[in-house]
N, C-alpha and C positions, 0 to 999 in steps of 0.2 A: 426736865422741861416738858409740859404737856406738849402732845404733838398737835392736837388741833389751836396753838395760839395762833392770834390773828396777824402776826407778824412772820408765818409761815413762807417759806421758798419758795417761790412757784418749781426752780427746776428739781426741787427733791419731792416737791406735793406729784407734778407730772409724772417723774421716773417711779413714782410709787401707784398711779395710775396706769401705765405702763406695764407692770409687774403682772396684773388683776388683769388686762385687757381680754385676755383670751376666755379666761372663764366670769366674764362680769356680770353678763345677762343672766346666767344662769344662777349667780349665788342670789342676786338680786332681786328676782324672785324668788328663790327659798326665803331669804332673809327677812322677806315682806310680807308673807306668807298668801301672795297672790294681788298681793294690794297695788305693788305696782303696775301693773296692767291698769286697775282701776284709775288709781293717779293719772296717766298717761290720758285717757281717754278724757278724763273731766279736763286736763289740759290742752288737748285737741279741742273740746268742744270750744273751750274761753279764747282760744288762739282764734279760733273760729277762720280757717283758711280758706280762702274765695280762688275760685281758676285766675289762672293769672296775676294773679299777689306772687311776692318775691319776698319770703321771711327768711330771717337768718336764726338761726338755733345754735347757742351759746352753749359752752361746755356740754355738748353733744354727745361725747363718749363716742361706745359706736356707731350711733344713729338710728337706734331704737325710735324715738322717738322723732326724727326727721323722717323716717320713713313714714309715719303714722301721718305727718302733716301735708305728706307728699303726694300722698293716696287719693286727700282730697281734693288735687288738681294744680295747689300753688307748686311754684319752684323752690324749692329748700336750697339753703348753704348753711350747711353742718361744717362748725366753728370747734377746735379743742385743741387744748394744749399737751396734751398726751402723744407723742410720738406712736407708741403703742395701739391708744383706741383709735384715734386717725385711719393706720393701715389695716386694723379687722373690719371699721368701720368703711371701709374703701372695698373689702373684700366682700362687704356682707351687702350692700347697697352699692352696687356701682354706677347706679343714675344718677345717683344723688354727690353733687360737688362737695367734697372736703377740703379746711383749709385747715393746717397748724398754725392756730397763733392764743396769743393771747387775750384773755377778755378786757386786759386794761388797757390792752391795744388793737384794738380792729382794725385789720387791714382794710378798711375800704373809706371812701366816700361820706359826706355828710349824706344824708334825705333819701338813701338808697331804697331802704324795705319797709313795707308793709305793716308788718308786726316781729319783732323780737321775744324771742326767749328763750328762756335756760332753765331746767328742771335738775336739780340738788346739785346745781357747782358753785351756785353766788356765794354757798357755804366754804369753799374752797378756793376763794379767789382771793390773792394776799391784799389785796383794798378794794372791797365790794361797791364804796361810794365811785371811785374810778371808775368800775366795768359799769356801776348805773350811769353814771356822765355820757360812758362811750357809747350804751345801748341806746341813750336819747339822742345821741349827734346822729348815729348812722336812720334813724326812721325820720321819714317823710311826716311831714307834718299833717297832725291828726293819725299818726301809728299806734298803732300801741304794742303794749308789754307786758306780757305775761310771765310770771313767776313763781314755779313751783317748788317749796322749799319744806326739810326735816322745821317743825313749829315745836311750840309750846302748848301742848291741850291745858282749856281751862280748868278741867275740874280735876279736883287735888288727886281723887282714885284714880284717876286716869292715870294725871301725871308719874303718881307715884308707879303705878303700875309699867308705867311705859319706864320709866328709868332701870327699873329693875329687871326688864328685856334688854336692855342696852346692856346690863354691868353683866347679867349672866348667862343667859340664854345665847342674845347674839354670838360671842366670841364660840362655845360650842358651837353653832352653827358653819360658822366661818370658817372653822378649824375643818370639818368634813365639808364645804363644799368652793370652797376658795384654793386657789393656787401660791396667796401669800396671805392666809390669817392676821400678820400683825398690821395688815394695811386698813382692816373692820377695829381693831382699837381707835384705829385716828378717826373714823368714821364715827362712832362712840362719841369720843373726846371731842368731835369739832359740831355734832348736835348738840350735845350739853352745853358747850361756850354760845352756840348762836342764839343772839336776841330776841327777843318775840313778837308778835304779829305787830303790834304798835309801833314799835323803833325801827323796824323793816320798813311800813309803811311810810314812815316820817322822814328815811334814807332816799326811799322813791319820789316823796315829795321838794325833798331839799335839792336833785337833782333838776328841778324842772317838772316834773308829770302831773297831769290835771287830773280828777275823776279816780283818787285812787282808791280803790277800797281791797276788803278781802276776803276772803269764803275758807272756813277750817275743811279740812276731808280728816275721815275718820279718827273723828274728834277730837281736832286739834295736834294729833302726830303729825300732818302734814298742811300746811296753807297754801294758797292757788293765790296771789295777789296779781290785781290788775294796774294799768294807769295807761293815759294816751300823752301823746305829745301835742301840744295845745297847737291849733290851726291858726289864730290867729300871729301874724308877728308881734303886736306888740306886745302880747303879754311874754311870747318868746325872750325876745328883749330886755322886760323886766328882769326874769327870771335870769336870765343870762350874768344881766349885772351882778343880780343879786349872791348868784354864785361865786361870781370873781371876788365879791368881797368880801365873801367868808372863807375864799382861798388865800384871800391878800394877808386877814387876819389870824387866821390859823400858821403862817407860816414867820409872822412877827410879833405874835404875843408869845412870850417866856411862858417855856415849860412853867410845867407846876409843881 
């Protein structure tokens, strides 16, 4: 069975997160060959954190990236389901609040924060459209949400080129600078299955979020997708409905 299906464990995807905690930053960088820093940064800037904003950061890991948000004066709560990256991440940022849980369950409140987001766990979440549902309930109206995610580059050279990192290059890598190599297969395996910038988009929109759009980073390996949660109530409302009854439906049309 491939390991990146979308029908994946959370408690074996977590425990295998887990495993990698201690060395993740650092294969992470090797792995990206510096790109991750740049990622981070274009998602800082799109998060755009104001003093006094209160954002929550999804599948956080260690809180690389919480920390970077934090810098700029908002309050972060670094969110994961990692038992493992939680307590380095606890070790490594002690200002910053962590919480274990899950992204298809947020512990908190509807209209809490600010701005939400998650940089490469939507790909790791066992029902993506759920953990978007739950990122729109907990933002205040007119939030938004940022998304930074392994893409699909458009142009074929790319593409091709980029898969043939993934099938040989990466796993050598992983192999010297990872603590559990076989956990950069599932990584491999769960870019390749994930959709592309279009049907991500149109995920974000079926949830509720107005104003989505999306920007490729180095070219198309990686997409930055935006959306806000609509200020107005009634289009809230609409939206609202409109999800219930593609939930009513989904769960009373016969398989196929």
């Amino acid at each position: 069975m491939n390991r990146a299906d979308m029908d994946k464990a959370p408690d074996d995807v977590a425990g295998m997160f887990t495993e990698v905690a201690a060395r993740y930053d650092v294969t992470n960088t090797v792995l990206s060959a510096g790109n991750a820093a740049l990622w981070r940064m274009a998602t800082v800037r799109a998060v755009s954190p104001q003093p006094r904003e209160r954002i929550l950061d999804v599948a956080a890991g260690t809180g690389t990236s919480s920390a970077a948000l934090a810098r700029r004066g908002a309050t972060v709560v670094a969110v994961d389901f990692s038992p493992g990256m939680v307590e380095v991440g606890r070790t490594k940022h002690p200002k910053i609040e962590f919480v274990e849980a899950n992204a298809e369950r947020l512990p908190f409140g509807d209209n809490e924060f600010d701005a939400v987001t998650i940089s490469f766990g939507l790909r790791n979440v066992e029902h993506p459209k759920v953990a978007l549902a739950e990122m729109y309930r907990v933002l205040k109206p007119g939030g938004r949400l940022v998304i930074c995610e392994f893409s699909r580059p458009p142009q074929v050279l790319v593409r091709a080129g980029y898969h043939a990192y993934l099938k040989h290059v990466m796993p050598l890598v992983a192999r010297a600078s990872s603590s559990n190599p076989e956990a950069y297969d599932y990584l491999a395996e769960s870019i390749e299955a994930w959709p592309d910038q279009g049907t991500l988009s149109q995920w974000i929109r079926g949830v509720g979020f107005t104003r989505v759009a999306h920007r490729n980073l180095t070219s198309g390996v990686v997409a930055l997708h935006r959306g806000r949660k609509p200020e107005d109530a009634a289009i809230r409302a609409t939206t609202a409905k409109r999800r219930a009854t593609r939930q009513r439906r989904s769960t009373t049309e016969p398989a196929a």
